[in-house]
N, CA, C and O atoms as a printed pandas DataFrame, in Angstrom:
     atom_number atom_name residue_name chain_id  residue_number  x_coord  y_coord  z_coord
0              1         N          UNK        A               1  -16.790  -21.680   -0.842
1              2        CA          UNK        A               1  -16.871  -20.532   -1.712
2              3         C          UNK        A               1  -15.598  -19.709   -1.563
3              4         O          UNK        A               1  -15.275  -19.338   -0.434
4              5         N          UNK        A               2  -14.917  -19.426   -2.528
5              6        CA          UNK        A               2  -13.736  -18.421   -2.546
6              7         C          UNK        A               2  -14.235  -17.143   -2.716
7              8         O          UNK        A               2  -15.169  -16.981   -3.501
8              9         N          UNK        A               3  -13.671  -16.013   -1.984
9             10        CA          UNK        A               3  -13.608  -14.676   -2.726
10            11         C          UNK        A               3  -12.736  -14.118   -2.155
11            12         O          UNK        A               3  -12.464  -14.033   -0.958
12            13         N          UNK        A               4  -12.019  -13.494   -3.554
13            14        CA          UNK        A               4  -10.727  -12.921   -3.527
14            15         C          UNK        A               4  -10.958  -11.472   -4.001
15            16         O          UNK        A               4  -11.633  -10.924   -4.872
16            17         N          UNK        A               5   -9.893  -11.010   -2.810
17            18        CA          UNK        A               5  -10.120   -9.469   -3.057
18            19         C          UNK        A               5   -8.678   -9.025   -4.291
19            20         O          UNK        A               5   -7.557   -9.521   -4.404
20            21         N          UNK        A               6   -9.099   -8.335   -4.758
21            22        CA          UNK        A               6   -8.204   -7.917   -6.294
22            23         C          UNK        A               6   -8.036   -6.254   -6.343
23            24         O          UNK        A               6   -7.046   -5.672   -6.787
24            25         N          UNK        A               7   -8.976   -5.757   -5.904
25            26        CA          UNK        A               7   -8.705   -4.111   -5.974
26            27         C          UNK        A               7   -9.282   -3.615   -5.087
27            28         O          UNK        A               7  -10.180   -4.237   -4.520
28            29         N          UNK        A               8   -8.914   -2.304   -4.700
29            30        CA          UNK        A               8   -9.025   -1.854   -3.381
30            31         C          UNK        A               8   -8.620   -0.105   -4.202
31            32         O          UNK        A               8   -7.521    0.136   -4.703
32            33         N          UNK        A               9  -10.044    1.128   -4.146
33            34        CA          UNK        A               9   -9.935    1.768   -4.667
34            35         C          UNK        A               9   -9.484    3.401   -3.449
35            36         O          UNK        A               9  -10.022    3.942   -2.484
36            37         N          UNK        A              10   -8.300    3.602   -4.221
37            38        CA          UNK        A              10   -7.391    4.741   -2.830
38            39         C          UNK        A              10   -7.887    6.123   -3.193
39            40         O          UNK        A              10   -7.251    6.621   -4.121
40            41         N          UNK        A              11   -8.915    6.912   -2.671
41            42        CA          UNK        A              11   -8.767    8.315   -3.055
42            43         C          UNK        A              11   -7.895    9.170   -2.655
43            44         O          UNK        A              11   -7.432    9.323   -1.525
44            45         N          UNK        A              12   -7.604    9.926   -3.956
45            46        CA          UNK        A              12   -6.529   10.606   -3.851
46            47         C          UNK        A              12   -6.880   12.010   -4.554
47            48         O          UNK        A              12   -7.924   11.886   -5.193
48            49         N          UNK        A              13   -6.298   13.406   -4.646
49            50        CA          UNK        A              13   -6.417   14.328   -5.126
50            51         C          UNK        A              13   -5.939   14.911   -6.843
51            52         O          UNK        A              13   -6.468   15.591   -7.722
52            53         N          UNK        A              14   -4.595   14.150   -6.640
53            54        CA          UNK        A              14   -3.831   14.520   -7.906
54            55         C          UNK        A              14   -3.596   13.030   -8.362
55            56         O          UNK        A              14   -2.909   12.298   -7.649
56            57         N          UNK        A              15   -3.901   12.773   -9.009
57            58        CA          UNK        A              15   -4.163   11.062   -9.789
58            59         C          UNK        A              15   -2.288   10.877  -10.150
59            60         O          UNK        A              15   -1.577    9.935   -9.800
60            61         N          UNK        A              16   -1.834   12.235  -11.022
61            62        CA          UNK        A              16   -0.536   11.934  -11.440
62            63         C          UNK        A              16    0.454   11.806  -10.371
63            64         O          UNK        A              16    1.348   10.961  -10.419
64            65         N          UNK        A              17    0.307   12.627   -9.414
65            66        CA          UNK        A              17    1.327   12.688   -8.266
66            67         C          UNK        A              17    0.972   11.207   -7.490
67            68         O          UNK        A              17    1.930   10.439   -7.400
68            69         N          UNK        A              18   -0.336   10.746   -6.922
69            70        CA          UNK        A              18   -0.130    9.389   -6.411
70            71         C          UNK        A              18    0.326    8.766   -7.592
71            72         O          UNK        A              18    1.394    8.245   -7.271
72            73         N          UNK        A              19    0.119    8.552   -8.683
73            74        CA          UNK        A              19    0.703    7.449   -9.047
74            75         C          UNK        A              19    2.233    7.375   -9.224
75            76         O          UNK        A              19    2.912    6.370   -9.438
76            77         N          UNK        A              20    2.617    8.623   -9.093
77            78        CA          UNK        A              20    4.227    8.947   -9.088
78            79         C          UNK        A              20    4.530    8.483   -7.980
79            80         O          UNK        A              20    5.530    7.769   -7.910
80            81         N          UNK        A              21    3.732    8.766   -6.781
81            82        CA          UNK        A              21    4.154    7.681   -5.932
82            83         C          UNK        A              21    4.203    6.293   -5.784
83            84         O          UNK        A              21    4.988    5.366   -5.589
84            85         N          UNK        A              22    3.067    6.544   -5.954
85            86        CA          UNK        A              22    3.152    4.657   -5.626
86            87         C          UNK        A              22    4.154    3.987   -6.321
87            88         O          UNK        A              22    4.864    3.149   -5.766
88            89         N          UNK        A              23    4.301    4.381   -7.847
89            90        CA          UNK        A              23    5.612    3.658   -8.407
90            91         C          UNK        A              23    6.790    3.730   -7.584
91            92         O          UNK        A              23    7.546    2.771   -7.434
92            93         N          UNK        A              24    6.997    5.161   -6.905
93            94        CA          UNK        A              24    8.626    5.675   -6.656
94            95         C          UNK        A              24    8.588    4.353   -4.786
95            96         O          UNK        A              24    9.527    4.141   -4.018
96            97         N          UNK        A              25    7.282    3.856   -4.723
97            98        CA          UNK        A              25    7.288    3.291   -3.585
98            99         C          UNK        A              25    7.586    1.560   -4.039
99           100         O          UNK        A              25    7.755    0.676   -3.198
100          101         N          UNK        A              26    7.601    1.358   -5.387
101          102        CA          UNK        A              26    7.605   -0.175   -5.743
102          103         C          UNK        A              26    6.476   -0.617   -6.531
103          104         O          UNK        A              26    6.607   -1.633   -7.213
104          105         N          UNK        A              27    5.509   -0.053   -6.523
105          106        CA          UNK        A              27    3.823   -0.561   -7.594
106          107         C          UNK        A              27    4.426   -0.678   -8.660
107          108         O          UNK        A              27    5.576   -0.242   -8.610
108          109         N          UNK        A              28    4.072   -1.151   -9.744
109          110        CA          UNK        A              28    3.866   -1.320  -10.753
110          111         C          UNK        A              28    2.505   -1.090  -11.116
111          112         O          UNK        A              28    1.432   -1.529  -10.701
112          113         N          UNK        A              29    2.920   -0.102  -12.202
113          114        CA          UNK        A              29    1.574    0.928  -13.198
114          115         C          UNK        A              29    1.094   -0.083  -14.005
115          116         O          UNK        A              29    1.799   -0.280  -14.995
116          117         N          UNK        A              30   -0.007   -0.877  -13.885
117          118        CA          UNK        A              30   -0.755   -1.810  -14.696
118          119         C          UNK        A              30   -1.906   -1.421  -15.532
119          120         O          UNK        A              30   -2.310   -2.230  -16.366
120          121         N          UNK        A              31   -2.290   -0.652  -15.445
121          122        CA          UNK        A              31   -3.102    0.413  -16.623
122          123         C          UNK        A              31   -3.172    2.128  -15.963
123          124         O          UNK        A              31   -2.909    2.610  -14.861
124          125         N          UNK        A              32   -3.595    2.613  -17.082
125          126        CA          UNK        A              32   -3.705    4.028  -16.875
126          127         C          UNK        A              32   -4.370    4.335  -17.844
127          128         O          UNK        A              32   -3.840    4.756  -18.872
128          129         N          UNK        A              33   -5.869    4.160  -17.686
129          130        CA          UNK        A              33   -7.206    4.809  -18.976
130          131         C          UNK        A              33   -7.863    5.488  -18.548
131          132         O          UNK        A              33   -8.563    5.120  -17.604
132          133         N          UNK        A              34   -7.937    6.720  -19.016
133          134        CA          UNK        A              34   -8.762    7.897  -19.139
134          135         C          UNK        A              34  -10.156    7.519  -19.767
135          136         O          UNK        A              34  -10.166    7.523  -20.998
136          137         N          UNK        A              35  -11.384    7.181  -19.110
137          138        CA          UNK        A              35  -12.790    6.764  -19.692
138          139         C          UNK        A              35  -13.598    7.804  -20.548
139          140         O          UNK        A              35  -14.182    7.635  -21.618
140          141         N          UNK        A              36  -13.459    8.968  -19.742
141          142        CA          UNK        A              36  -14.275    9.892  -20.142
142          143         C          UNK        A              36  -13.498   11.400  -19.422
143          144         O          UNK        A              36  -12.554   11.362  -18.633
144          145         N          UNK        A              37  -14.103   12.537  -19.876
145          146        CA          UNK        A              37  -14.160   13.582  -19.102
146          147         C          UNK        A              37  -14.198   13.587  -17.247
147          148         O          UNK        A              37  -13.552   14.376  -16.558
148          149         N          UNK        A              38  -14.936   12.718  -16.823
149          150        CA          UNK        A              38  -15.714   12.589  -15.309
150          151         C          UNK        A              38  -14.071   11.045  -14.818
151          152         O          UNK        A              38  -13.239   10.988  -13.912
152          153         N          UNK        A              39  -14.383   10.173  -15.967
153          154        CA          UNK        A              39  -13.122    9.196  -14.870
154          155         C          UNK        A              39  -11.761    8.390  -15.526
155          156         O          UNK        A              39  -11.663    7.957  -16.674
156          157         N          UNK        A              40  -11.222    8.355  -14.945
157          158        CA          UNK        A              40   -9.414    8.297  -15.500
158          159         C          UNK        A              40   -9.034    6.905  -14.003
159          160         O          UNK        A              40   -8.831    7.357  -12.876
160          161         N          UNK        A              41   -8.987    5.225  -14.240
161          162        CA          UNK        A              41   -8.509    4.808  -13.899
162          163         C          UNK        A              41   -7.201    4.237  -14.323
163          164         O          UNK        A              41   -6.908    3.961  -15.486
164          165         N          UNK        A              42   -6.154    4.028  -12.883
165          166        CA          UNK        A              42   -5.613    3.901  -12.506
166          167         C          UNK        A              42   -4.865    2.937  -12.257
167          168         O          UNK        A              42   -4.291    3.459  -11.301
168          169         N          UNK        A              43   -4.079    1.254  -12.401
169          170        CA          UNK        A              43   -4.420    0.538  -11.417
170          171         C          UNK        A              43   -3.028    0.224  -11.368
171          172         O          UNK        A              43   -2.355   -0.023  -12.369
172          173         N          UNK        A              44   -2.461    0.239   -9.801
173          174        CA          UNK        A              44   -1.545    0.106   -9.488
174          175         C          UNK        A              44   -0.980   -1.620   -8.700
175          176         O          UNK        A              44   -1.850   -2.300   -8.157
176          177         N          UNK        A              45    0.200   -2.034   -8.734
177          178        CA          UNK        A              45    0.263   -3.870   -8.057
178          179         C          UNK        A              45    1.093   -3.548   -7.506
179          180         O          UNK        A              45    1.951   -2.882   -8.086
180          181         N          UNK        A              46    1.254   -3.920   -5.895
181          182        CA          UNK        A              46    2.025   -4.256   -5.232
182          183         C          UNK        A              46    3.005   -5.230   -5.455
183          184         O          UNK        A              46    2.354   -6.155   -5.941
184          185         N          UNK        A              47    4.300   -5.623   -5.389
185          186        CA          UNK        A              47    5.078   -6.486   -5.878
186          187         C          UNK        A              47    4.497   -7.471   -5.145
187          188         O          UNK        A              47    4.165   -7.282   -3.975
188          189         N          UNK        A              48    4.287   -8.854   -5.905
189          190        CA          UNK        A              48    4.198  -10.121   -5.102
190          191         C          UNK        A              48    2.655  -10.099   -4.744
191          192         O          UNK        A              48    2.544  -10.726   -3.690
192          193         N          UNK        A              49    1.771   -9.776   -5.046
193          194        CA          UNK        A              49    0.668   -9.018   -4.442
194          195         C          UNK        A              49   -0.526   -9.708   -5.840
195          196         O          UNK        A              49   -0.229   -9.589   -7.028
196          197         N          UNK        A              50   -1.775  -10.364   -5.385
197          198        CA          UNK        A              50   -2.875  -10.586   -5.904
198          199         C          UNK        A              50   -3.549   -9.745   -6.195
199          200         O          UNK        A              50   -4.144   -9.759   -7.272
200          201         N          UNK        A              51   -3.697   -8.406   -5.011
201          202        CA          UNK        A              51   -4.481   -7.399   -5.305
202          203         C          UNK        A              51   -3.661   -6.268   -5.604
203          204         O          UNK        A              51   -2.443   -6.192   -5.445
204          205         N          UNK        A              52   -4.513   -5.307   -6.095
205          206        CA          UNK        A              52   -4.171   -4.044   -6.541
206          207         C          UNK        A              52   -5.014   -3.074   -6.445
207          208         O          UNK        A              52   -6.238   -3.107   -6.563
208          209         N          UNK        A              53   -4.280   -2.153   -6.212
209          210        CA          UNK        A              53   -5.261   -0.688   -5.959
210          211         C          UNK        A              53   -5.289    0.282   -7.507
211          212         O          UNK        A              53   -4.608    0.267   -8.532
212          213         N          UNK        A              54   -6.609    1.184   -6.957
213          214        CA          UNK        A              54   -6.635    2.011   -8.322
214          215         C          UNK        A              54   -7.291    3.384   -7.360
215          216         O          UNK        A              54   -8.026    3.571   -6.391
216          217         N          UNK        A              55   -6.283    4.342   -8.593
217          218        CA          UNK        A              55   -6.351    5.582   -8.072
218          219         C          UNK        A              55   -6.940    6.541   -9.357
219          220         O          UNK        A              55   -6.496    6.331  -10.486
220          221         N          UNK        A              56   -7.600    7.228   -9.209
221          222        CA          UNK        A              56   -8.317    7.585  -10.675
222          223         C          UNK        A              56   -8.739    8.927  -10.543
223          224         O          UNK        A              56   -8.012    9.755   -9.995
224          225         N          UNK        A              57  -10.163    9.295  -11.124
225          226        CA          UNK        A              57  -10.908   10.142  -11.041
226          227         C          UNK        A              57  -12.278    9.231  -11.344
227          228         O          UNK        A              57  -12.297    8.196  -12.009
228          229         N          UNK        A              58  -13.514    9.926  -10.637
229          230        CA          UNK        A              58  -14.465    9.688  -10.560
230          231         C          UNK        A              58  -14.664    7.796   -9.987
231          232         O          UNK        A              58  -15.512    7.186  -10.638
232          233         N          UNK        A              59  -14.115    7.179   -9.147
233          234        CA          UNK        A              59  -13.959    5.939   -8.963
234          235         C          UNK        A              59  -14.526    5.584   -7.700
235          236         O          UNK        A              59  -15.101    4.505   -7.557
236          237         N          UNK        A              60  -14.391    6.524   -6.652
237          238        CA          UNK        A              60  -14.970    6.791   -5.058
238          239         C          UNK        A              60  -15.185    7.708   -4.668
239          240         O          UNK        A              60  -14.532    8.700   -4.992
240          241         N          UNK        A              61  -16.801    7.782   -3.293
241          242        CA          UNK        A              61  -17.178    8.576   -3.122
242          243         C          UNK        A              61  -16.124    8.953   -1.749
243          244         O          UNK        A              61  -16.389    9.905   -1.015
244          245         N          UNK        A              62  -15.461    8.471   -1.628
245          246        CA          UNK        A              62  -14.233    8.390   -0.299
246          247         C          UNK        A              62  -13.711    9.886   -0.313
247          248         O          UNK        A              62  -13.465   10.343   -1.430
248          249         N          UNK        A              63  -13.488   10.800    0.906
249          250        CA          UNK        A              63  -12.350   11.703    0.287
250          251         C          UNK        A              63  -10.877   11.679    0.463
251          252         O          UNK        A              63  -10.448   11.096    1.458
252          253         N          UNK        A              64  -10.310   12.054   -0.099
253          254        CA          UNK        A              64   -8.848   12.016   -0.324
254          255         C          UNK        A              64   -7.954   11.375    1.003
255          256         O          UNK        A              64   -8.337   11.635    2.143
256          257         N          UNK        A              65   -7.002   10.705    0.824
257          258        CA          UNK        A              65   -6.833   10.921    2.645
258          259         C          UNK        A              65   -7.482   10.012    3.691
259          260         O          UNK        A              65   -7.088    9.733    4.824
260          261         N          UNK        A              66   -8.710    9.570    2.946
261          262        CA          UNK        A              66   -9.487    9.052    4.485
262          263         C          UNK        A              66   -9.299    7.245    4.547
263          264         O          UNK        A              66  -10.147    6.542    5.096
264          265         N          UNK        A              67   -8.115    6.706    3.921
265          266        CA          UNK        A              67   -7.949    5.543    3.761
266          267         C          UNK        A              67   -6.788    5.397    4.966
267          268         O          UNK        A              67   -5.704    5.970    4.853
268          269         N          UNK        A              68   -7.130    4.562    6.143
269          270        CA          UNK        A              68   -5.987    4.711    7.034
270          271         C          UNK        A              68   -5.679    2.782    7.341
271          272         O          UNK        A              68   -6.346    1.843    7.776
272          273         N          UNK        A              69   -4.753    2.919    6.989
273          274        CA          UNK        A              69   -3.871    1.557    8.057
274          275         C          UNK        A              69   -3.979    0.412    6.838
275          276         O          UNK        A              69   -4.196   -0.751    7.179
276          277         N          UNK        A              70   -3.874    0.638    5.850
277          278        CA          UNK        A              70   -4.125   -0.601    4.682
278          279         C          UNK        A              70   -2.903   -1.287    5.145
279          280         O          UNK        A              70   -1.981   -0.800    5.800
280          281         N          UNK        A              71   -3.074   -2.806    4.591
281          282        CA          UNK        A              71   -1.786   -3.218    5.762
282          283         C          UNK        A              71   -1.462   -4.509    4.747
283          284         O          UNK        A              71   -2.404   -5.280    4.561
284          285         N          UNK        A              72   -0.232   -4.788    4.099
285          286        CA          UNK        A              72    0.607   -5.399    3.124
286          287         C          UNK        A              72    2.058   -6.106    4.026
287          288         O          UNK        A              72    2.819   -5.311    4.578
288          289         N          UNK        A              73    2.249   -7.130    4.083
289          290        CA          UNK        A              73    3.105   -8.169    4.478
290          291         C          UNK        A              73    4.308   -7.745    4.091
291          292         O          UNK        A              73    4.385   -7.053    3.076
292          293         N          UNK        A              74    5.393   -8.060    4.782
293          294        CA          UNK        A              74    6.809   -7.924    3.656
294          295         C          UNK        A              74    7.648   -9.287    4.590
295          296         O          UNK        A              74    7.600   -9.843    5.688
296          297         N          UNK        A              75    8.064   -9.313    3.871
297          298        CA          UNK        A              75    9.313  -10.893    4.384
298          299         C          UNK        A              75   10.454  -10.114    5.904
299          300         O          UNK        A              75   10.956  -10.873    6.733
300          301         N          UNK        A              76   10.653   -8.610    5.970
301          302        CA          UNK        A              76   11.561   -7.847    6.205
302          303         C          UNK        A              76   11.497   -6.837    6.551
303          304         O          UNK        A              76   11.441   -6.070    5.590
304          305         N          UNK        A              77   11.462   -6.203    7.753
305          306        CA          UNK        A              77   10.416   -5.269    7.965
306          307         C          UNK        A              77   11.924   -3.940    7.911
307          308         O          UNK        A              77   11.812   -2.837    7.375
308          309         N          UNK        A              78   13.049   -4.389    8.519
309          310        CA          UNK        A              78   14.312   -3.530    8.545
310          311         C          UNK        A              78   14.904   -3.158    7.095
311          312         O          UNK        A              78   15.401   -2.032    7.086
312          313         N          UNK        A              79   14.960   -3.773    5.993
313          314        CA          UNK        A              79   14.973   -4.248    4.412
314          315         C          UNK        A              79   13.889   -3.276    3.786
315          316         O          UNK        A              79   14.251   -2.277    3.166
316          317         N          UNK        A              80   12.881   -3.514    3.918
317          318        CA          UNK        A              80   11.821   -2.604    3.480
318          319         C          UNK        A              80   11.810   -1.350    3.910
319          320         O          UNK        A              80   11.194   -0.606    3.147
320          321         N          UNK        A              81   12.309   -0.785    4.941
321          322        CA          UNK        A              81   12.272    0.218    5.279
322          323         C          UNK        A              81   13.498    1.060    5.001
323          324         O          UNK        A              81   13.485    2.291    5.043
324          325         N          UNK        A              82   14.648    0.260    4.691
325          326        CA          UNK        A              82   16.024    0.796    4.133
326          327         C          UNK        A              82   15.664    1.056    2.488
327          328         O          UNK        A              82   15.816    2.163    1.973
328          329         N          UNK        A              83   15.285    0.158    1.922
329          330        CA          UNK        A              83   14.950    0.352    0.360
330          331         C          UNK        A              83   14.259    1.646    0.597
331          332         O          UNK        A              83   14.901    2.693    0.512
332          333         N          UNK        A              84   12.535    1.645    0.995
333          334        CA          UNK        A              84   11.767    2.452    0.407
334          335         C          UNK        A              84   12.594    4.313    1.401
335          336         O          UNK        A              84   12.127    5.444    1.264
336          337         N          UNK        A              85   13.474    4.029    2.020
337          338        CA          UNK        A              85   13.934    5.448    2.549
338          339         C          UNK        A              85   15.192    5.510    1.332
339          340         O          UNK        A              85   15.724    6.575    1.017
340          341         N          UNK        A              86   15.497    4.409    0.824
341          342        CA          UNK        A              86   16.965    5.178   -0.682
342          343         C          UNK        A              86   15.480    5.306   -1.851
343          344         O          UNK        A              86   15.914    6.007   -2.766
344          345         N          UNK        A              87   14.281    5.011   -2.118
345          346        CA          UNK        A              87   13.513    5.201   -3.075
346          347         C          UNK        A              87   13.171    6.972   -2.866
347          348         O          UNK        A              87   12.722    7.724   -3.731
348          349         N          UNK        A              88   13.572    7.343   -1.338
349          350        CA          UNK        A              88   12.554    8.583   -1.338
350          351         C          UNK        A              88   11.647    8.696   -0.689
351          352         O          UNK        A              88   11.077    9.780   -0.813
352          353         N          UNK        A              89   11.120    7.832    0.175
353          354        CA          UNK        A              89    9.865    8.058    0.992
354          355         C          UNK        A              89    9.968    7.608    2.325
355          356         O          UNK        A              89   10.449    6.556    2.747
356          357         N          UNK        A              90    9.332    8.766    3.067
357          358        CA          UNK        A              90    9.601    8.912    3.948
358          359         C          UNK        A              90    8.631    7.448    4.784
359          360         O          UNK        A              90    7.558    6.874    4.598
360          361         N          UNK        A              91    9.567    7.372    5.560
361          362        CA          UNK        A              91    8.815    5.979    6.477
362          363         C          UNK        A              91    9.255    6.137    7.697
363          364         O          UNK        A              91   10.350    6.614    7.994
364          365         N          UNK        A              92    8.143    5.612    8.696
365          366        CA          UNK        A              92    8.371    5.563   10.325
366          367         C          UNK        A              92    9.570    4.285   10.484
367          368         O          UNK        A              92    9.985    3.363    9.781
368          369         N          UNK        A              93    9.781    4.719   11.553
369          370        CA          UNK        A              93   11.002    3.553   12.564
370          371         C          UNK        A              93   10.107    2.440   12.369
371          372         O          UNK        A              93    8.910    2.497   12.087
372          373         N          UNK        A              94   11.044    1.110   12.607
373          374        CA          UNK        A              94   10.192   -0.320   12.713
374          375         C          UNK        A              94    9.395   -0.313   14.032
375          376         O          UNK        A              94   10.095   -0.253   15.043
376          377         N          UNK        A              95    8.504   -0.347   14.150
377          378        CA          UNK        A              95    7.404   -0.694   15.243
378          379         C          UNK        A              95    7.674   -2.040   15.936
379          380         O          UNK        A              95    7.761   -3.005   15.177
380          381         N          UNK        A              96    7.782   -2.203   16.905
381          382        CA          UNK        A              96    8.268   -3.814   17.658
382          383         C          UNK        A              96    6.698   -4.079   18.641
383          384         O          UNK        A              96    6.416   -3.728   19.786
384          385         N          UNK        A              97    5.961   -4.790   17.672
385          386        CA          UNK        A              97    4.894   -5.600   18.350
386          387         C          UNK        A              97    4.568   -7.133   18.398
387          388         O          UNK        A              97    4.647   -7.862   17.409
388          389         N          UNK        A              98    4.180   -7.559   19.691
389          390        CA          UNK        A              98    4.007   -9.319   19.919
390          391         C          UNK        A              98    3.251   -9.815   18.082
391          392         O          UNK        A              98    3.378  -10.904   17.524
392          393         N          UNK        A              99    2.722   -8.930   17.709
393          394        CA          UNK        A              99    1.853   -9.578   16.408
394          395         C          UNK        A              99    2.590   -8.878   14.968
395          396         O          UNK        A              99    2.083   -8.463   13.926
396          397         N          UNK        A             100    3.775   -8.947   15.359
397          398        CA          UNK        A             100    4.814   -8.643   14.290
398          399         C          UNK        A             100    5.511   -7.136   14.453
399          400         O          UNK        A             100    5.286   -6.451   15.451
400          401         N          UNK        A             101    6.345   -6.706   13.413
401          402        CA          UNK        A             101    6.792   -5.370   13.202
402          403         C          UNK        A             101    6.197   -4.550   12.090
403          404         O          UNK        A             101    5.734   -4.944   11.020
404          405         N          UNK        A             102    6.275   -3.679   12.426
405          406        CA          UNK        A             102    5.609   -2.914   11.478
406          407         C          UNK        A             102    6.364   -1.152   10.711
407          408         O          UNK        A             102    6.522   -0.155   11.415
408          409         N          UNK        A             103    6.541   -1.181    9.920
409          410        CA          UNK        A             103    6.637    0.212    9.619
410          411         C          UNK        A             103    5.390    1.202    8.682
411          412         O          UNK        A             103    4.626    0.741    7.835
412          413         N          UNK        A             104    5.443    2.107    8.964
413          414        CA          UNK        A             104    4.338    2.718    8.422
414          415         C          UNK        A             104    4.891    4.061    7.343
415          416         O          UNK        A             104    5.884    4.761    7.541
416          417         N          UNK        A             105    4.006    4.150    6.274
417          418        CA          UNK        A             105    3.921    5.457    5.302
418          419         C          UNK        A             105    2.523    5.942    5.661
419          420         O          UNK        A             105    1.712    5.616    6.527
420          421         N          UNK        A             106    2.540    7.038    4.463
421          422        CA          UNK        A             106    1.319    7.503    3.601
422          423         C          UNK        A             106    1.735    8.525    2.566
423          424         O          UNK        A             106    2.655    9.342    2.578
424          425         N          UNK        A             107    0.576    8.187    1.450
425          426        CA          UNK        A             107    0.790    8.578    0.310
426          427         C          UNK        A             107    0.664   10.155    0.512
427          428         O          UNK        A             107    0.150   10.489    1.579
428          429         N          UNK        A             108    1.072   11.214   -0.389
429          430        CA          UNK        A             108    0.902   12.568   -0.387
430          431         C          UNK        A             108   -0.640   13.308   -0.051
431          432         O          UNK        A             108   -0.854   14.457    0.335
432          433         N          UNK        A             109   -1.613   12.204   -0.350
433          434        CA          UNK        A             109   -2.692   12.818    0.308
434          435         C          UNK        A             109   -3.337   12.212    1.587
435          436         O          UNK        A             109   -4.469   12.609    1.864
436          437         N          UNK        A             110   -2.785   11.355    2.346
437          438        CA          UNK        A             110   -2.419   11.025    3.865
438          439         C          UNK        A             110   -3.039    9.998    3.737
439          440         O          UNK        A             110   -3.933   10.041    4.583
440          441         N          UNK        A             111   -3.126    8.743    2.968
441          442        CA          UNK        A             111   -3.317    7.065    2.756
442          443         C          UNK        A             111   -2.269    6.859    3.612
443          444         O          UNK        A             111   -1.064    6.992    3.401
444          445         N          UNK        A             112   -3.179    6.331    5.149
445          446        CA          UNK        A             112   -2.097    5.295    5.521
446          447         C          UNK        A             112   -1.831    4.028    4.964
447          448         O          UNK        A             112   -2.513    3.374    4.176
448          449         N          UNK        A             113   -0.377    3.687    5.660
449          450        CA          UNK        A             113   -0.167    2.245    4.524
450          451         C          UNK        A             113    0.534    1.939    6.385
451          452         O          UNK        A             113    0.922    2.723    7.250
452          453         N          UNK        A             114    0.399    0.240    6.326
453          454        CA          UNK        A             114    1.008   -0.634    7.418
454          455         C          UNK        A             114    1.804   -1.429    6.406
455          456         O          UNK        A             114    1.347   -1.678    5.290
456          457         N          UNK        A             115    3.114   -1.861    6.849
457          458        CA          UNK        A             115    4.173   -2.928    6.138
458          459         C          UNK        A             115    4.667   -3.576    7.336
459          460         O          UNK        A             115    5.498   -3.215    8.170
460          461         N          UNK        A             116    3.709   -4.986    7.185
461          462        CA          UNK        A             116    3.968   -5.984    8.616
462          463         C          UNK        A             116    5.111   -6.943    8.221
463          464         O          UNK        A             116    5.328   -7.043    7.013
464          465         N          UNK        A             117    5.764   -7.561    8.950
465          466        CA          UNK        A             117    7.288   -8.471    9.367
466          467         C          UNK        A             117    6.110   -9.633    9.822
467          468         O          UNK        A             117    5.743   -9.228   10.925
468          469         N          UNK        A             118    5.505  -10.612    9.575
469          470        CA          UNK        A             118    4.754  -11.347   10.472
470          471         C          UNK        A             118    5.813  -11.994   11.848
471          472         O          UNK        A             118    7.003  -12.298   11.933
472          473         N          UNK        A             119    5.273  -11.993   12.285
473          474        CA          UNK        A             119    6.648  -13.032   13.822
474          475         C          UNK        A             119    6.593  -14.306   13.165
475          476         O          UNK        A             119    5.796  -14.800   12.367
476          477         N          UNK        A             120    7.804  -14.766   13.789
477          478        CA          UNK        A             120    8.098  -16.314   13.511
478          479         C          UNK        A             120    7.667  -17.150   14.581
479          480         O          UNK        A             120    8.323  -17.340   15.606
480          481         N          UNK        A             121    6.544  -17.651   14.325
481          482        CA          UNK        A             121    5.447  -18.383   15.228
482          483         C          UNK        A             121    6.447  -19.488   15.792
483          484         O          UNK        A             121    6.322  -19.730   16.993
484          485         N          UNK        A             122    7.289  -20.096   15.187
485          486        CA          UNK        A             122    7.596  -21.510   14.853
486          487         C          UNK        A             122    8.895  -21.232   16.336
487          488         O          UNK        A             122    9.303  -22.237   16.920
488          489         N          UNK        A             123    9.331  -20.019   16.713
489          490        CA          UNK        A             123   10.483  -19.451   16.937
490          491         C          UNK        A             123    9.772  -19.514   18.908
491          492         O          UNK        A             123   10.451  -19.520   19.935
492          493         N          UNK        A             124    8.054  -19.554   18.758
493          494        CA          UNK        A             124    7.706  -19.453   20.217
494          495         C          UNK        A             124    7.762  -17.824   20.560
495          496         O          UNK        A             124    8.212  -17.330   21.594
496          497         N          UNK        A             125    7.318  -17.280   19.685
497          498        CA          UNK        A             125    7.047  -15.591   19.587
498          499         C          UNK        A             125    5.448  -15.587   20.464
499          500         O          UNK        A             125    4.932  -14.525   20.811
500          501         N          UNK        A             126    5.090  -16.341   20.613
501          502        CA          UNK        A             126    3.512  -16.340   21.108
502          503         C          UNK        A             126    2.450  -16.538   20.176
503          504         O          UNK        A             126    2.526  -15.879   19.139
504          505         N          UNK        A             127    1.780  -17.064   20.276
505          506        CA          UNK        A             127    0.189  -17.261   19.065
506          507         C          UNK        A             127    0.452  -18.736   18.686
507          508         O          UNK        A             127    1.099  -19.585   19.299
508          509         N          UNK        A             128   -0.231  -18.823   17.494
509          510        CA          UNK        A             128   -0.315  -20.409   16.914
510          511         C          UNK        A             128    0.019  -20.602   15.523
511          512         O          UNK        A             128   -0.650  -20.028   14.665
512          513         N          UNK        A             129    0.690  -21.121   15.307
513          514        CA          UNK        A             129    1.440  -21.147   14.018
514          515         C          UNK        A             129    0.798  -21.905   12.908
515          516         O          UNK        A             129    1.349  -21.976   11.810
C-alpha cells in the first residue's frame, strides 16, 4: 500500500505576509482561493518537493506558530544557507551532526523549518547506506 503525503497545513496569522514569505524563501505560489468569508486557501511547493503546504484561513485548528522542526532535505546545507540569507531570511549557522547538517528558519509567526545536508553514508560517516 502506498501513501503519500502531499500537504501539510502551516498555521499562520497573516495569510499575505506568510505567503510573502514562503515565496521570498523559494515556494512557489500554486493556488491562492478565497472559498468563502470563513476560508482563503493557500498552497505553497517547495522546489523539488512532492508535497506542499497550505496556509489559509479557516484550514486548522493549530495556533499560529505551533508547527516546530518540519524538516525538508537540500543537496547543500552551506549553498542553502548562502542563497536563502541574499533572499532575506534570516537563518541559523550550519548545525554539524553524525545524522547530517542542518540549518534552521521560521516563518514570521515562529514555524520552525529544519534544512538537512543528509551525510554521505557511502563516505563511512556512520549508519547504513
Amino acid at each position: 500500500m502506498d501513501m503519500k503525503l502531499e500537504l501539510v497545513m502551516v498555521p499562520v496569522t497573516d495569510v499575505d505576509r506568510a505567503k510573502e514569505f514562503y515565496v521570498k524563501v523559494g515556494f512557489v505560489a500554486d493556488h491562492d482561493q478565497t472559498v468563502s468569508d470563513e476560508v482563503r486557501f493557500v498552497q505553497l511547493t517547495p522546489p523539488g518537493s512532492a508535497c506542499s503546504i497550505a496556509v489559509g484561513k479557516g484550514l486548522t485548528r493549530l495556533e499560529p506558530g505551533s508547527l516546530d522542526n518540519l524538516q525538508m532535505v537540500v543537496a547543500d546545507a552551506d549553498a542553502t544557507r548562502a542563497e536563502l540569507l541574499e533572499r532575506g531570511v534570516e537563518v541559523s549557522e550550519v548545525d554539524e551532526l553524525a545524522w547530517g547538517r542542518f540549518v534552521h528558519f521560521t516563518d514570521p509567526d515562529g514555524n520552525g523549518w529544519a534544512l538537512q545536508q543528509l551525510p554521505d553514508w557511502s563516505a563511512g560517516a556512520g549508519g547504513e547506506a
